[in-house]
N, C-alpha and C positions, 0 to 999 in steps of 0.2 A: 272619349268614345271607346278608346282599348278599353279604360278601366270596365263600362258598361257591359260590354261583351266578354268580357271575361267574367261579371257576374252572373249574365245568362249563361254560359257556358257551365257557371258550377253548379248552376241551379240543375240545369239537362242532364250535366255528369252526375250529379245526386240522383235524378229523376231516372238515367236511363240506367242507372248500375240497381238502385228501388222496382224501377218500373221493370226490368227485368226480372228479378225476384218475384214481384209483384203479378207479374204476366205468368210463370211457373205457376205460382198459388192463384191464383184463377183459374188455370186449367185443373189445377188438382182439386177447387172446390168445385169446378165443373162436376167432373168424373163423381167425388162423392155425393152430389147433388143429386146426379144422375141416378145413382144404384139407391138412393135413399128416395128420390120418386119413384124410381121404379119398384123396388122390393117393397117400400113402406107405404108407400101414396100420400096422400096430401093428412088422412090420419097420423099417420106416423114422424110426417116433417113436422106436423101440428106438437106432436108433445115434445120433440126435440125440442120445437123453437120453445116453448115452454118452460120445459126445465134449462135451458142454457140461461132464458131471461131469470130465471130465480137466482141461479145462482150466480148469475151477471149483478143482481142487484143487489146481495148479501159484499158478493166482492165491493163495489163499487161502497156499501157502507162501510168497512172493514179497510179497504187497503189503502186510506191516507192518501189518494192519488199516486202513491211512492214512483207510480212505472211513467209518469210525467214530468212532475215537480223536481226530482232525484235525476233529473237530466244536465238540468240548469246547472244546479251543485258539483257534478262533478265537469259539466262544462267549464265551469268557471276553476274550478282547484287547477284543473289540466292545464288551463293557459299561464297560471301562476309559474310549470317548469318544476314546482316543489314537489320532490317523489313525497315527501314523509306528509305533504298538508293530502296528495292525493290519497296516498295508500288511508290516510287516518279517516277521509270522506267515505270510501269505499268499505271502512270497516262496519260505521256506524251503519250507512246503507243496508251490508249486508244483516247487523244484527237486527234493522228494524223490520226488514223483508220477513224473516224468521216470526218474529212477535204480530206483526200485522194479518202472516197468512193464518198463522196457530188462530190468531181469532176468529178469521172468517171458519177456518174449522168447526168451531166451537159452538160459533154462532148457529151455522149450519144443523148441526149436529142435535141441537137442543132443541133446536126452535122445529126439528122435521115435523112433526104433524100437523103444526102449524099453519108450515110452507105451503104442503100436502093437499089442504084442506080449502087455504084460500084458493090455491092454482089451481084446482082442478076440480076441486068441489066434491073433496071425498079423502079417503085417507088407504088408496089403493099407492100412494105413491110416498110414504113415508120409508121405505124402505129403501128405495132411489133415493132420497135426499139425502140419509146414511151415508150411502155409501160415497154419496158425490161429495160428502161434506171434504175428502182427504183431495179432493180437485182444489178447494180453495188457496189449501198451503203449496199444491204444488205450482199451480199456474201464478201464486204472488214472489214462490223463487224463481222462476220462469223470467217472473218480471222484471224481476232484481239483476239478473244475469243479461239482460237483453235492455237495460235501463245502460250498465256497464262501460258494455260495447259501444252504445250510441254516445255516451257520453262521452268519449275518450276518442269519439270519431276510428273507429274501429269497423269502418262500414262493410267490409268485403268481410269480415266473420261475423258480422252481423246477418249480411245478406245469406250467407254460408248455413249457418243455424237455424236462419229459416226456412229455405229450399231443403236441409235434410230432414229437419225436423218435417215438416209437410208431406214428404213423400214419401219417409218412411212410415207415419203415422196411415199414412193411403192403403200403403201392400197390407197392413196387417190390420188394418180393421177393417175394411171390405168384405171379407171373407165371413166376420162375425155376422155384419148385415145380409149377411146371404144365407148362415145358415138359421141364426137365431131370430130374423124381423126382429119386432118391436124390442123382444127383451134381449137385444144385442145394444140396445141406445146406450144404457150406464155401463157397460163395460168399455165400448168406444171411449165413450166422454173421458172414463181412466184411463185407461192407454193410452191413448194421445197426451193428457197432462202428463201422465208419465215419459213419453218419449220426447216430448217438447223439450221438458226439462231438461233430459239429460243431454242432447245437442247444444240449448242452451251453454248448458255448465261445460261441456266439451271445448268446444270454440272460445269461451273466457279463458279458459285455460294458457290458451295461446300470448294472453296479453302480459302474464306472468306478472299480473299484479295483487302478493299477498296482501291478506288482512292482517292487521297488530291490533291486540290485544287492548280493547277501549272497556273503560270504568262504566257503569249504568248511569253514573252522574254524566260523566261525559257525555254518554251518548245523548242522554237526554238532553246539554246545552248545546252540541253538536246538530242532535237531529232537530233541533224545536223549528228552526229556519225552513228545515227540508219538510218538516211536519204541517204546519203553517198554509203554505203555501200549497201542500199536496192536501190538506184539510178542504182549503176550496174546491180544487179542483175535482176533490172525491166527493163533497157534497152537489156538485153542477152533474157530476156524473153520474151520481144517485139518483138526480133529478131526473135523468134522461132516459136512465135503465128503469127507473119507476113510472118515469110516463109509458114509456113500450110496454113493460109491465102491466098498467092500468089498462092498457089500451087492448094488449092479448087477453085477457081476463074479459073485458067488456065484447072481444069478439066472438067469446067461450062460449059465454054466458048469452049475450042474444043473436047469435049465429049458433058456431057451433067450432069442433075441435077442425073440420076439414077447411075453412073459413082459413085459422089459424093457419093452418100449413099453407096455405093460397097465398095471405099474406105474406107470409117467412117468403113465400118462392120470388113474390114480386118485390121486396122490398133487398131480398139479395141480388137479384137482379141490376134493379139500380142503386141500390145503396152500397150494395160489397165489392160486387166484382166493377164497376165503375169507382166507387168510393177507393176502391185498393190503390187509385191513382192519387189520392190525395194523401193515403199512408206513403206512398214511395216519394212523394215530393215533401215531407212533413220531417219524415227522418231526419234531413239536412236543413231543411226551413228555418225550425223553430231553434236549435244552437246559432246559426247564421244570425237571426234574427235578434236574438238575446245579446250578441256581439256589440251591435251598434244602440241597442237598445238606451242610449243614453242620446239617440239622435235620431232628434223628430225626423230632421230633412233626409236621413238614411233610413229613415226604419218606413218612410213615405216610399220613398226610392224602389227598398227592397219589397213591396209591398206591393206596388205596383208590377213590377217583374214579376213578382209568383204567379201574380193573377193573368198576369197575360201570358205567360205559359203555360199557366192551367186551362186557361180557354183554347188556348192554340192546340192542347192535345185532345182535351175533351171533347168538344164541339165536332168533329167527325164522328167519332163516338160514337156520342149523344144521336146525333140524324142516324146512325145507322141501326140502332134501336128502336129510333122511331118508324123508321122504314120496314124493318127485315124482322117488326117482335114478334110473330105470330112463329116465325123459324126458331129466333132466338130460343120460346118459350119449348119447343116441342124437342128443341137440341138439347136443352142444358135442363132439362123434366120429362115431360110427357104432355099428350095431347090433354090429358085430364085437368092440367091448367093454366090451358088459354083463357082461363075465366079471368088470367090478371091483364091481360094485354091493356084496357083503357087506362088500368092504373098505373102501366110503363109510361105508357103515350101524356100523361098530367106531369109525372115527378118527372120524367125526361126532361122538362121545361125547368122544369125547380133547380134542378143541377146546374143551371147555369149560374141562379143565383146563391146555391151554396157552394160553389167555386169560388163566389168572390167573395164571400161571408164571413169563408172561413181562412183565407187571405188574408183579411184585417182581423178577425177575432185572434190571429195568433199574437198580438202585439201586446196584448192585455197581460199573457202568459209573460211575454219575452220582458214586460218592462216591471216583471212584480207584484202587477196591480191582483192582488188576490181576491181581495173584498169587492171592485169594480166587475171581474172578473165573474164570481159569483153571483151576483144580484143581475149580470146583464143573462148567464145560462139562465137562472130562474126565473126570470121574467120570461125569456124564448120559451123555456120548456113548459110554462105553463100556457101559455096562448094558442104552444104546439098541440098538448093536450089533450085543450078545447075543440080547436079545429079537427083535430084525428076522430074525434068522440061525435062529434059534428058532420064530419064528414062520411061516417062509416054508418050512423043511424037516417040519414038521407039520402045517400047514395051507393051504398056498398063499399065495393074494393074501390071501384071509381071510385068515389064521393073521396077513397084516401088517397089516391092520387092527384086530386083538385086539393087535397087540405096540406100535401105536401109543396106544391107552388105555391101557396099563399102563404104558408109562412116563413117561407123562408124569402117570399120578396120584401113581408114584413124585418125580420129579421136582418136582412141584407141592410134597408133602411137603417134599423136602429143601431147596428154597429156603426155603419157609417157615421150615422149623427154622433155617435159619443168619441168616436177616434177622432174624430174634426174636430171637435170643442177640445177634448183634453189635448190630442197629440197632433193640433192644424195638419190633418190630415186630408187630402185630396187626390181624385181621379187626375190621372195625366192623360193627356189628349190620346196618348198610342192607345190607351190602354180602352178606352170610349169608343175608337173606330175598330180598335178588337170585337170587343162585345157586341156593338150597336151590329155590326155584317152579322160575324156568327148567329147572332138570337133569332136573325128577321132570316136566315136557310132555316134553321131549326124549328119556327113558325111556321115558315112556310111547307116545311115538312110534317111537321101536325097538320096543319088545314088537309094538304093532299090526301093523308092517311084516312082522315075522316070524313071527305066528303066526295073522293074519286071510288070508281071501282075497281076492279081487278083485270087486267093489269095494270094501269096505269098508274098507280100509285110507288109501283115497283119500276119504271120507266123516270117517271120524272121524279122519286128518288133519290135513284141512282145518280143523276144528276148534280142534285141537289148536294151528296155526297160528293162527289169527284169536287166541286166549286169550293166544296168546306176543303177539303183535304189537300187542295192545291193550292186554296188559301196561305195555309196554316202553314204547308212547306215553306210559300215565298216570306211570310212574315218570319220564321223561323230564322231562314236563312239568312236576312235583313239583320237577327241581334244574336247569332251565332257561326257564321256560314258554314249554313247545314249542307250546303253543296259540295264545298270543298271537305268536310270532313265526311261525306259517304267516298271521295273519291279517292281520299285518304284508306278510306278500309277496303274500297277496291281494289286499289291497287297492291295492297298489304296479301289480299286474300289470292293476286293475282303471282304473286312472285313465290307465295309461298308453296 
């Protein structure tokens, strides 16, 4: 029972030192969200999300997966205790960081008119892609620096790096969007890779771990492992930045650019600033996870615990999004797009089931399986697609919030099925009366939103919220005692 409890606990200590960080950069994506609906409007979010997806997808073919795969590797040198196997991982690391970003450069670079022409359907933006092409090498040493720290469990200069990085990047590109609009977008996009970086590289500093001097031969028997493995997982990601990709292009093309930006608003809504909870619990997850990775009945175990502390935090959440999105949307935009509200209220539902999705897809990651790994993203990301492409030519932004619950309850299924079969993988009963309560408030909070009127939908609600969140506290409490540790920092905050 200790043992168990003191895994919940380092899961929450991950999650709250992450989720802290993590709740800082929400507000600060807030704030630039803000002055970018406000100053830009849904045109101007529209070719942000644009060019960030291009060059999201040039990266994603280009960077080897390095800022994932390159986690594993130096997780595992670090537990070995051997300075000289660590510092030798980290060199190759860093020389490959260097060659992988030079390429997306390159690639970038050559290919602009190209990019230009597909994206946007004209060659008014070759000039952007130029210049963003110098974004690819910096955000892949970005990556390498912040792959690092996670790997060596360096988490407080991890979390450090990116609360400065994030808020300095704020003060001073703000100011651009305010005086320049639209042609303020690619000098942001620079700046910030530029100031990411060097926080980044600042904060590694601190670990005072040099690079030695590795042979091309080396590096290449050295990285092939790191390479391999990050090959999947940059191809699954290509997958993913390509469907988004296909999927913005198709809403260009028979919508229009302000469609686009509606999109971007609702899908960071719930995909980013909700999703940031599953960066801050992933941080510590996926090394954890890679530990035991040679045991089914602990990798089941730990598997179980993420998901029901995912659900335990999310699921208030979730209902208060579904209750409160018409504010949410007007606080963190503008009145000019509540046009996404249905599409909060659909994907609001999906999140429960990519809470647990993505739970067990991290096991694939943790036990090696590259090639399993790849073929299960490909398959998701093509049926996601479908349904996205499907959903947005029958139903609009709706139709994409219905296409995002349905695949990922599909998706949710086929993980499962394949972790069962290869890793006798199963639901534990906690984890069944977790989900099974929370899902049926969060339904029950859809039905109310869509078929009460006003106020009542913000009455019983409210409700519906308090029942989720006082839930969540006593289950919490039950595999951490969350009671006793706030009374622990009461009383700490009281003496002081």
């Amino acid at each position: 029972m200790k043992e168990q409890q003191s895994s919940y606990r380092q899961i929450m200590k991950a999650t709250s030192l992450f989720g802290g960080v993590q709740l800082f950069q929400i507000i600060i994506s807030i704030i630039r969200s803000k002055f970018i609906a406000v100053l830009l409007g849904p045109t101007g979010m529209g070719i942000v999300g644009l060019l960030t997806s291009t060059t999201g997808l040039v990266g994603a073919l280009t960077n080897f997966g390095l800022g994932t795969s390159a986690v594993k590797n130096i997780s595992e040198a670090n537990s070995t205790g051997d300075e000289n196997r660590i510092l030798t991982v980290i060199s190759v690391l860093r020389r490959l960081v260097w060659i992988t970003g030079a390429l997306g450069s390159i690639v970038t670079l050559f290919f602009s008119p190209w990019l230009s022409e597909i994206t946007f359907g004209n060659k008014n933006y070759v000039f952007a892609f130029i210049w963003l092409s110098i974004t690819l090498l910096l955000n892949q040493l970005t990556s390498g620096q912040l792959v690092l720290l996670q790997g060596l469990r360096k988490l407080k200069q991890l979390a450090q790096a990116n609360v400065y990085g994030s808020l300095v990047a704020l003060i001073i590109t703000i100011p651009l969007y305010y005086k320049f609009g639209e042609k303020g977008i690619v000098p942001v996009m620079i700046i910030t890779a530029v100031i990411t970086l060097f926080f980044s590289w600042y904060f590694t500093r601190t670990t005072k771990m040099k690079s030695i001097k590795v042979t091309n031969e080396f590096t290449f028997i050295e990285g092939k492992n790191m390479l391999k493995m990050g090959f999947a997982i940059s191809l699954s990601g290509l997958i993913s930045l390509a469907g988004a990709y296909l999927l913005r292009i198709f809403i260009n093309r028979t919508g229009n650019l302000s469609d686009v930006g509606l999109y971007n608003a609702g899908f960071t809504i719930i995909g980013s600033y909700v999703g940031m909870i599953f960066s801050a619990m992933g941080t510590d997850y996926y090394p954890r996870l890679s530990a035991v990775a040679n045991d089914d009945e602990k990798c089941r175990q730990n598997i179980n615990q993420q998901a029901e502390i995912a659900l335990l935090i999310l699921a208030p959440i979730l209902i208060i999004f579904l209750v409160f999105v018409n504010w949410a949307v007007i606080l963190l935009y503008s009145t000019k797009f509540l046009a996404v509200k249905d599409m909060v209220y659909w994907a609001a539902l999906g999140m429960f089931f990519k809470a647990i999705s993505w739970s067990i897809a991290f096991v694939f990651l943790a036990k090696g399986a590259s090639l399993l790994f790849f073929w299960n993203e490909l398959i998701g990301e093509s049926y996601t697609l479908g349904f996205n492409l499907l959903g947005y030519h029958l139903g609009g932004l709706t139709g994409l919030g219905i296409s995002f619950l349905i695949t990922y309850v599909i998706y949710m299924i086929q993980v499962f099925i394949i972790a069962k079969v290869k890793y006798k993988f199963s639901f534990s009963p906690s984890f069944q009366k977790i989900f099974l309560f929370q899902f049926t408030l969060a339904l029950m909070g859809f039905i109310v939103v869509k078929l009460l009127c006003q106020p009542y939908p913000y009455v019983v609600g409210s409700v519906l919220i308090g029942i989720s969140g006082w839930y969540s506290y006593k289950e919490l409490d039950k595999r951490i005692g969350l009671k006793e540790i706030l009374n622990n920092y009461r009383s700490k905050f009281k003496n002081k």
